[in-house]
C-alpha positions as CSV (number, residue, x, y, z in Angstrom):
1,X,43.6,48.6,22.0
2,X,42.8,45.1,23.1
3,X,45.0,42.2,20.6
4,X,43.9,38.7,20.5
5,X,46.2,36.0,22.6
6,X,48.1,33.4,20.8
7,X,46.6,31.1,22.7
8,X,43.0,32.2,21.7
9,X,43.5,32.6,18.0
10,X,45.2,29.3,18.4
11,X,41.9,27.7,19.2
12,X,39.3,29.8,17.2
13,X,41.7,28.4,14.1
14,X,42.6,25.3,15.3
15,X,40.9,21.9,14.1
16,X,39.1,20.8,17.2
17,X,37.1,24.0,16.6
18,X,36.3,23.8,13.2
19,X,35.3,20.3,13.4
20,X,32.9,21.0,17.0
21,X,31.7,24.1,14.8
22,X,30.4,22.1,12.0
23,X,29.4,19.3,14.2
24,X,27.2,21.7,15.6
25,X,26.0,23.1,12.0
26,X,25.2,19.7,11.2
27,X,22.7,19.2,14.0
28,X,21.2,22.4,12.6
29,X,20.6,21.3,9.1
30,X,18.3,18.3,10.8
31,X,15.5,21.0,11.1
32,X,15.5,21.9,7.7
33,X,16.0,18.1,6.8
34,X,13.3,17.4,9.2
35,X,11.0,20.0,7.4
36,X,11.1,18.7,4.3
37,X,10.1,15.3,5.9
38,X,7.1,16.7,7.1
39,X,6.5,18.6,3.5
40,X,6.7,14.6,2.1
41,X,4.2,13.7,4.5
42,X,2.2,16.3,4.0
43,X,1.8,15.8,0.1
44,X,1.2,12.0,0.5
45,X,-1.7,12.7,3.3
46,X,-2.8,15.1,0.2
47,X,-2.1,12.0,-2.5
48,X,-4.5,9.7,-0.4
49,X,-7.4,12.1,0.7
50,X,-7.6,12.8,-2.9
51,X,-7.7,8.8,-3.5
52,X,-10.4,8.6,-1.1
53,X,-12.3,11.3,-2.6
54,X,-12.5,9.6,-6.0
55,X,-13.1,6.7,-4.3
56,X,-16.4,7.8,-2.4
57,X,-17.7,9.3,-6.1
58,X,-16.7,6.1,-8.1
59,X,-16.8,3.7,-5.6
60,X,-14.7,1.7,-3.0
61,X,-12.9,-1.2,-2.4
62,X,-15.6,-4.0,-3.4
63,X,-15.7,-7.3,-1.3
64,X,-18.1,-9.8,-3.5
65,X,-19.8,-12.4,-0.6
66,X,-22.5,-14.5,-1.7
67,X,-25.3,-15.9,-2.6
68,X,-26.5,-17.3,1.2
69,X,-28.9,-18.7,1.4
70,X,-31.2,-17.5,5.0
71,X,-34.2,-19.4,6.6
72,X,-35.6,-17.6,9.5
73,X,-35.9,-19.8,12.5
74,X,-38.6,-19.5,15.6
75,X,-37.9,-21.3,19.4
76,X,-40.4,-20.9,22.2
77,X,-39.1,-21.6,25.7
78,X,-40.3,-20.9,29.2
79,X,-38.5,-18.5,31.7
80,X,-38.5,-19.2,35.7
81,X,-41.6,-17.0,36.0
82,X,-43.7,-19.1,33.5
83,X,-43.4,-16.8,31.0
84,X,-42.9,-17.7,27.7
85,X,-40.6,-16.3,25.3
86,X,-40.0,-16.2,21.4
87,X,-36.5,-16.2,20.4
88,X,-35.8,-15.5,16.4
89,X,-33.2,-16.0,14.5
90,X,-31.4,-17.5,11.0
91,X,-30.4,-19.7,9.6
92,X,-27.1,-19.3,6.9
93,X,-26.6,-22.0,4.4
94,X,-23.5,-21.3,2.2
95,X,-24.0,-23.1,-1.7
96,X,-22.6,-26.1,-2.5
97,X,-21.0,-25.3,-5.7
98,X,-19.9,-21.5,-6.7
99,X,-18.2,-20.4,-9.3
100,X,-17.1,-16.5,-10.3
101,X,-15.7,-15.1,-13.2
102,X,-14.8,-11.4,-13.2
103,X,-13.6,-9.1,-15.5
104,X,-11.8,-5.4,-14.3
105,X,-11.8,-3.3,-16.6
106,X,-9.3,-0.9,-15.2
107,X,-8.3,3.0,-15.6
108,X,-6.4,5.7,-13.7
109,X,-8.4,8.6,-12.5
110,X,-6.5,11.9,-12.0
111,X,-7.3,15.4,-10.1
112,X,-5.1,17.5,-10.1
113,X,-2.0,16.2,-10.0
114,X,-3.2,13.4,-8.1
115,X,-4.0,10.4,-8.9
116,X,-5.2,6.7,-7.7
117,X,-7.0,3.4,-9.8
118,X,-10.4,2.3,-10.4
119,X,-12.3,-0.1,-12.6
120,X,-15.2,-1.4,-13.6
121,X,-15.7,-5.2,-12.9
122,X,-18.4,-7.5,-14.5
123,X,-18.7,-10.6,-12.6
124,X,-20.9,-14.2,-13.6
125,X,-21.6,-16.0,-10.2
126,X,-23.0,-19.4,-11.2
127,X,-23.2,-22.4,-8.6
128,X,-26.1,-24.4,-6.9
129,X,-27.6,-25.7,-3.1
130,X,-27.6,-28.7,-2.3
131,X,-27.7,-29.9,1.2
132,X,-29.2,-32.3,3.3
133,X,-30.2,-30.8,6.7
134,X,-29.2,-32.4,10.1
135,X,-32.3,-31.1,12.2
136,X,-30.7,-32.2,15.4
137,X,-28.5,-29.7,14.4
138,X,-30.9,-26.6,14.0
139,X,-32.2,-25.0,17.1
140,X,-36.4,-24.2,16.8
141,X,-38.7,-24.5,13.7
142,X,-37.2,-23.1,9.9
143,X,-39.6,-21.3,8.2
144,X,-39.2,-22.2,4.9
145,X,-41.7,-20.0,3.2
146,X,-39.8,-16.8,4.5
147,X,-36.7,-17.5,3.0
148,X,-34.6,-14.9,1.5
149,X,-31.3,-15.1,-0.3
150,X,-28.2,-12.4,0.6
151,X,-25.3,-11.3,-1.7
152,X,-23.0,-8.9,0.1
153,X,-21.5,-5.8,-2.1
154,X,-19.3,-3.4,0.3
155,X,-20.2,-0.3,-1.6
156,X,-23.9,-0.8,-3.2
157,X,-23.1,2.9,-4.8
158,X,-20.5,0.6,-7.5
159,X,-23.8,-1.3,-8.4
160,X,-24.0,-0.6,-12.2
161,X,-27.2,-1.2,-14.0
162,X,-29.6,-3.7,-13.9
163,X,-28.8,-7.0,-11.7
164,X,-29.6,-10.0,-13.8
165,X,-30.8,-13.0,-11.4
166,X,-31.8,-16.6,-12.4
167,X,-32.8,-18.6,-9.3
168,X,-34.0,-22.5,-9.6
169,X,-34.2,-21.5,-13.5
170,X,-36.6,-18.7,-12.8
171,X,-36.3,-14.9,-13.2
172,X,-36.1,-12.8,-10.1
173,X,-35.7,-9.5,-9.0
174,X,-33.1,-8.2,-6.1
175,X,-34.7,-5.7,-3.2
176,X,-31.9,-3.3,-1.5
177,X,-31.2,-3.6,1.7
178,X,-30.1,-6.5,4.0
179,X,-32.9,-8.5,6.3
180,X,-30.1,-9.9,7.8
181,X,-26.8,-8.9,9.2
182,X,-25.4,-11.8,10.8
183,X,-22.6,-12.1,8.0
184,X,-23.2,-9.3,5.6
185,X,-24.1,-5.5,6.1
186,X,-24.4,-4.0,2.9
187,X,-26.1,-6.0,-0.8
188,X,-29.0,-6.7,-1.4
189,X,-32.1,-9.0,-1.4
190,X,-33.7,-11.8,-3.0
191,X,-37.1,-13.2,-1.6
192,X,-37.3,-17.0,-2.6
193,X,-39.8,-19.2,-0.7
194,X,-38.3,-22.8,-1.2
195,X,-38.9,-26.0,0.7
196,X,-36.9,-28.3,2.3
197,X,-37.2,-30.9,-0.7
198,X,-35.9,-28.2,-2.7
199,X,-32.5,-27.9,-1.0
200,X,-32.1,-31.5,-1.1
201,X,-32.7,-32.1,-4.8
202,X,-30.5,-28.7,-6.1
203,X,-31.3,-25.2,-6.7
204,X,-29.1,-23.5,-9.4
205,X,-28.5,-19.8,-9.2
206,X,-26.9,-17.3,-11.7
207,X,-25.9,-14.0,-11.0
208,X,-24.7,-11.1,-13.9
209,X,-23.5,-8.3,-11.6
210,X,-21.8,-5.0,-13.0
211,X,-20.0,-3.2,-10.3
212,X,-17.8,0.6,-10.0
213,X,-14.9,0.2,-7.8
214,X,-11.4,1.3,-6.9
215,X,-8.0,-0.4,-5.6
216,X,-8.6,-3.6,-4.8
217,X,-11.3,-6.4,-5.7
218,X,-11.9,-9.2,-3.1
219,X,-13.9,-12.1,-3.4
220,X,-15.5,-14.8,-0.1
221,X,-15.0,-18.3,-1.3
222,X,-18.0,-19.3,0.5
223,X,-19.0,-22.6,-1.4
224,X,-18.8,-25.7,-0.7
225,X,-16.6,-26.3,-3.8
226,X,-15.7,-22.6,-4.9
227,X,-13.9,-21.7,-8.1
228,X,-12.9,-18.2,-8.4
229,X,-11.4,-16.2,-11.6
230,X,-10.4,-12.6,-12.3
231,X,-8.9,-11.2,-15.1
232,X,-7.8,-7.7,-16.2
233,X,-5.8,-6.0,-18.6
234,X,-4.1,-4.2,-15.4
235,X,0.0,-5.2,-15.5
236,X,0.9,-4.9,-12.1
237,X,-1.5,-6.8,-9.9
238,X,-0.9,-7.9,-5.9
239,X,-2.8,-10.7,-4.8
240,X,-4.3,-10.1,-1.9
241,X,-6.1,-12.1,0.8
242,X,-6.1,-15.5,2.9
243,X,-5.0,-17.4,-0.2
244,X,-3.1,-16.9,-3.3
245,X,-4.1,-18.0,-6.6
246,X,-3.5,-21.5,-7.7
247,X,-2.8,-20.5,-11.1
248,X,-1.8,-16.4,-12.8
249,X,-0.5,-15.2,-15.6
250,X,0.8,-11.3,-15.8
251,X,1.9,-10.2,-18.8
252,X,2.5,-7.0,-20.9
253,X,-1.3,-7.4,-21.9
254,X,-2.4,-7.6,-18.6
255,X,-3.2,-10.9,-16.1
256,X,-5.8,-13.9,-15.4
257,X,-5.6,-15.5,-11.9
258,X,-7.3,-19.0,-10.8
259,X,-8.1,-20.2,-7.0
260,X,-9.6,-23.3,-6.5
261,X,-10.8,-24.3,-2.9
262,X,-13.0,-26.7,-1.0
263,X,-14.5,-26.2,2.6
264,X,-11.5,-27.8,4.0
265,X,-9.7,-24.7,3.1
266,X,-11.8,-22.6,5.5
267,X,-12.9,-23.0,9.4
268,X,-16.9,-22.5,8.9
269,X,-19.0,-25.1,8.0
270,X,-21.4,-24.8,5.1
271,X,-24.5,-23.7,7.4
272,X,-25.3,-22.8,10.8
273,X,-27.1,-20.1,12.9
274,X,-26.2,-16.6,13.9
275,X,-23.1,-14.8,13.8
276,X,-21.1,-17.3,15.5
277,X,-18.4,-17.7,12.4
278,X,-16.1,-15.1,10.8
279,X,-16.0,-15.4,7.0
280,X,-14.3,-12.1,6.1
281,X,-11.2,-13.6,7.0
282,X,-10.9,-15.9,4.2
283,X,-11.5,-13.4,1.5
284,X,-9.1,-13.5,-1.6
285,X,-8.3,-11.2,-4.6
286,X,-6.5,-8.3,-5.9
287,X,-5.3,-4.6,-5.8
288,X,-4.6,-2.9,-8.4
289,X,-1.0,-2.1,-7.5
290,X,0.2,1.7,-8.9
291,X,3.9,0.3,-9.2
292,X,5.7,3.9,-7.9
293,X,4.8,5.3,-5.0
294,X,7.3,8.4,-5.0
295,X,6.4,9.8,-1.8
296,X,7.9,6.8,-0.1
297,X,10.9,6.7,-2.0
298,X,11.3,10.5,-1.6
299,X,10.8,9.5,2.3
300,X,13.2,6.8,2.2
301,X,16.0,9.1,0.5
302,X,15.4,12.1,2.7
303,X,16.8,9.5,5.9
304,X,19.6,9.7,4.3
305,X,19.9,13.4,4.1
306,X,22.1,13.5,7.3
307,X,24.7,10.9,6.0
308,X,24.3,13.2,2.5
309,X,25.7,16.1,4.7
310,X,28.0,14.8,7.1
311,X,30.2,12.7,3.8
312,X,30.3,16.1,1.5
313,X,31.1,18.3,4.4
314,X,34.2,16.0,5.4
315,X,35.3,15.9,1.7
316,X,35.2,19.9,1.6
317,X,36.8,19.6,5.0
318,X,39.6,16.9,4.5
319,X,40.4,19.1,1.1
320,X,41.0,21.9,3.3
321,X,43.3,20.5,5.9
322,X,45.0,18.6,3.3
323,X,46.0,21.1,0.6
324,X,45.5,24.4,2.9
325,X,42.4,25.4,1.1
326,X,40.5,28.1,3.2
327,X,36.9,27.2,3.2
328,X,34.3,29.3,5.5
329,X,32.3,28.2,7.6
330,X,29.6,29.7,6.2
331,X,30.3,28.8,2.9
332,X,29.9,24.7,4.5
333,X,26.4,26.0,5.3
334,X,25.7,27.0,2.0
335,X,26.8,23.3,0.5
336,X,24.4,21.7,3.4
337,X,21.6,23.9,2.8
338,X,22.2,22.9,-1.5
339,X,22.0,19.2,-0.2
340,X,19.1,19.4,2.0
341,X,17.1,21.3,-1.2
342,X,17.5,18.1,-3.4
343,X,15.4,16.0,-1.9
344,X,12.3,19.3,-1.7
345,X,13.4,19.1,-5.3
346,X,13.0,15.7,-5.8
347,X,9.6,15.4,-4.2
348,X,8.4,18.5,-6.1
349,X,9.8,17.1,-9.4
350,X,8.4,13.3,-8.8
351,X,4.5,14.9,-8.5
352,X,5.2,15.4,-12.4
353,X,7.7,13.3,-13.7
354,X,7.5,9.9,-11.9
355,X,10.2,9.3,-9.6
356,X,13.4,7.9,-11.3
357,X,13.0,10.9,-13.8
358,X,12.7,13.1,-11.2
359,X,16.1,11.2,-9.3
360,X,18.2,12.0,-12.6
361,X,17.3,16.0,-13.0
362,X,17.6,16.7,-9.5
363,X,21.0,14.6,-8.6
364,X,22.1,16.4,-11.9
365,X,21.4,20.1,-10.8
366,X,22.7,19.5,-7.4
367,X,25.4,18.6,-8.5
368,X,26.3,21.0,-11.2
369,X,25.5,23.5,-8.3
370,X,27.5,22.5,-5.8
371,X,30.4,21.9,-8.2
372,X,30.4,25.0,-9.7
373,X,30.5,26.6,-6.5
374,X,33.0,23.9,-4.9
375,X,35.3,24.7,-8.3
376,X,35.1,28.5,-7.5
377,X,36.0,28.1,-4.2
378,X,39.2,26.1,-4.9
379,X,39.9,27.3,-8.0
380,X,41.6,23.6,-8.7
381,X,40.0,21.4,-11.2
382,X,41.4,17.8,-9.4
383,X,39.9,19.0,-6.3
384,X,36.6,19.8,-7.6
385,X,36.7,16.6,-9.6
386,X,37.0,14.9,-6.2
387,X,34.1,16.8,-4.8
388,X,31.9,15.6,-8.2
389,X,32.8,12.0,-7.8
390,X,31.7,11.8,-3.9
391,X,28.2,13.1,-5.0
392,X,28.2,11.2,-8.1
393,X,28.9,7.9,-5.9
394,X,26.2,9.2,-3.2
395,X,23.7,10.1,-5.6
396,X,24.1,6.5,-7.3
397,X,24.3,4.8,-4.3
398,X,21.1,5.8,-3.2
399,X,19.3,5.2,-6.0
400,X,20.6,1.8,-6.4
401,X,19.3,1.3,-2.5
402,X,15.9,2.9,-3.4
403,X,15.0,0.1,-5.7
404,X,16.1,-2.7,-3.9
405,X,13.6,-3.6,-1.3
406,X,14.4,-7.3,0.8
407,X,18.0,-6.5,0.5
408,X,18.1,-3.0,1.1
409,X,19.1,-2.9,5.1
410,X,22.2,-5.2,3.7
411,X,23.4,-3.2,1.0
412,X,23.3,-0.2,2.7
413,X,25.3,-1.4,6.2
414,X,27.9,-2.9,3.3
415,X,28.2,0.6,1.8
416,X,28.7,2.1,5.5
417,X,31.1,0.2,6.6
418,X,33.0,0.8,3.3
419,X,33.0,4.6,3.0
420,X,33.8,4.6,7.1
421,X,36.6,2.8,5.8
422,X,37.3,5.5,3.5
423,X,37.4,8.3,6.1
424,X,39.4,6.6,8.2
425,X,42.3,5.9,5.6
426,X,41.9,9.7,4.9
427,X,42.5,10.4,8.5
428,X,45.6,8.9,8.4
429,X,46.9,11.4,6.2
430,X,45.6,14.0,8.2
431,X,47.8,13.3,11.4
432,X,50.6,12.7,9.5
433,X,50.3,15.7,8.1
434,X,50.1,17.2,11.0
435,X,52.8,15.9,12.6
């Protein structure tokens, strides 16, 4: 009949084991942790193809970029073989004077569970040309009577009902499509013959345009002198772009937002030929900014899943050494695998309940759970009550961390350093203990 040594039962039992064994276990609970990562990322990828589905019905992201004003241009030249060839292109002249007003009327669109913003805007784009022409400047021979006048829309789908035009105080009617691409790839069309006396003198436009869209509404300052507005009755807007507003106002009721600009506040100049100039880069506006995004917080908390494990498991594990407790190694699995489960609940939960409602309930169950079971275990109230505070402190630690955002990579290195602090006082007392 074989009998254990001394020496080995001395080492299964001693605490260099123990610890190396639930080192070990907690390397193991990273695949579960990691798991549930990928479940997180898997619902959000979920979250934003459904976005982008109701986006394509209702319409996308609109980027507002017009009225320019395009004169075809002709210039004949002579190759080495005597040939002569026609080379074509246009002409852009941006106005003088534009002015937008927009209104969003917003709304949140749900499937499912899911769920993302859109709106309606209605937009008054008033403004005039007026330039004088350098024709050193302007390579062959404008065409005046072929002029046409662009006004970019990213999504022509969001187009809304009839397009209301007045152009030099006349009526006119907008044809789809784009005769040129040189700035814009998607509007539509106005064909307006106009001479160069014209330009000189002024040419007032107005534009009524109603438009379906989603996220975010961007505007191209392309006048001369442009003066852009948007309101909404949405509370939580980001400004977006090359420039934030001058002037905003965001309230309970919802916001207004002002940019004033000149052409000094852009590098184009107010005409030229081809696509030599970038103007999408100066584009300014707004999204309309869903203020919770729980699958990042639920991200952001499951990183800390591993500190989670490795503080409660010490607690359970100083208790033991301290006050001769027996606690199984299995039985530390268990209160892992209960702490790696709170943040599946907490992701699950926040799909229904927005996230900090979802926080409380699952931080409350997990830790009823694990200190019931930590209470029959020890069968000593004080002990258990030390167990409850740890994940009390945890649970409110984290939370507190979640909502910070510029200072959250300082507070949490401060609450490190202190509960290190904490272990290592708590060591003390183990090796004098021991000796």
């Amino acid at each position: 009949m074989e009998t254990k040594s001394p020496k080995n039962e001395y080492w299964v039992n001693s605490l260099t084991f123990k610890m190396v064994v639930i080192g070990v276990m907690i390397l193991l609970l990273l695949i579960p942790l990691s798991m549930i990562k990928r479940i997180i990322a898997e619902r959000e990828s979920t979250s934003l193809q459904v976005e982008n589905d109701i986006s394509a019905q209702w319409g996308h992201a609109q980027v507002l970029a017009g009225p320019i004003l395009n004169i075809p241009t002709e210039h004949s030249s002579v190759d080495k073989n005597g040939n002569v060839i026609i080379e074509r292109d246009w002409l852009h002249i941006m106005p003088s004077n534009l002015k937008v007003a927009t209104q969003l009327d917003p709304e949140i669109r749900y499937r499912g569970i899911f769920k993302t913003a859109v709106y309606t805007s209605v937009s008054q784009i008033t403004g005039n040309f007026k330039f004088v022409l350098n024709p050193e400047e302007i390579v062959g021979t404008p065409d005046w009577s072929k002029a046409v006048v662009t006004f970019g829309i990213s999504d022509n789908r969001g187009i809304r009902g009839d397009i209301r035009i007045l152009w030099n105080n006349f009526a006119l009617e907008p044809e789809s499509g784009m005769l040129t691409q040189n700035i814009t790839k998607s509007g539509f069309t106005i064909k307006t013959p106009i001479g160069v006396a014209d330009l000189e003198k002024s040419i007032p436009f107005s534009i009524n345009l109603e438009l379906s869209g989603s996220k975010s509404f961007t505007i191209l300052p392309l006048g001369q002198k442009s003066s852009i507005d948007i309101s909404s009755s949405w509370t939580n807007p980001s400004f977006s772009g090359n420039l934030l507003p001058q002037k905003r106002n965001i309230s309970e009721t919802g916001f207004d937002a002002n940019w004033q600009l000149t052409h000094l506040n852009r590098n184009f100049p107010q005409y030229w030929q081809g696509s030599k100039f970038n103007v999408w880069e100066h584009s300014l506006g707004v999204d309309l900014f869903l203020p919770v995004n729980h699958y990042q917080k639920a991200t952001r908390s499951a990183k800390y899943g591993i500190l989670f494990i490795i503080l409660t498991l010490l607690v359970f594990l100083f208790i033991e050494l301290i006050n001769n407790k027996k606690v199984h190694l299995f039985q530390y699995l268990l209160v892992g695998l209960a702490l790696i489960l709170f943040f599946s609940l907490l992701t699950a939960l926040s799909e229904h309940t927005g996230f900090n409602l979802a926080y409380l309930i699952a931080s409350v169950v997990n830790i009823v759970v694990i200190g019931l079971f930590a209470y029959g275990l020890l069968q000593d109230f004080r002990l258990t009550s030390w167990v409850v505070g740890l994940l009390v402190l945890m649970y409110t630690f984290l939370f507190v961390l979640l909502q910070l955002n510029d200072l959250a990579f300082l507070a949490g290195n401060i609450g490190l350093v202190i509960i290190l602090s904490i272990i290592m006082k708590a060591s003390l007392r183990l090796t004098s203990q021991s000796s």
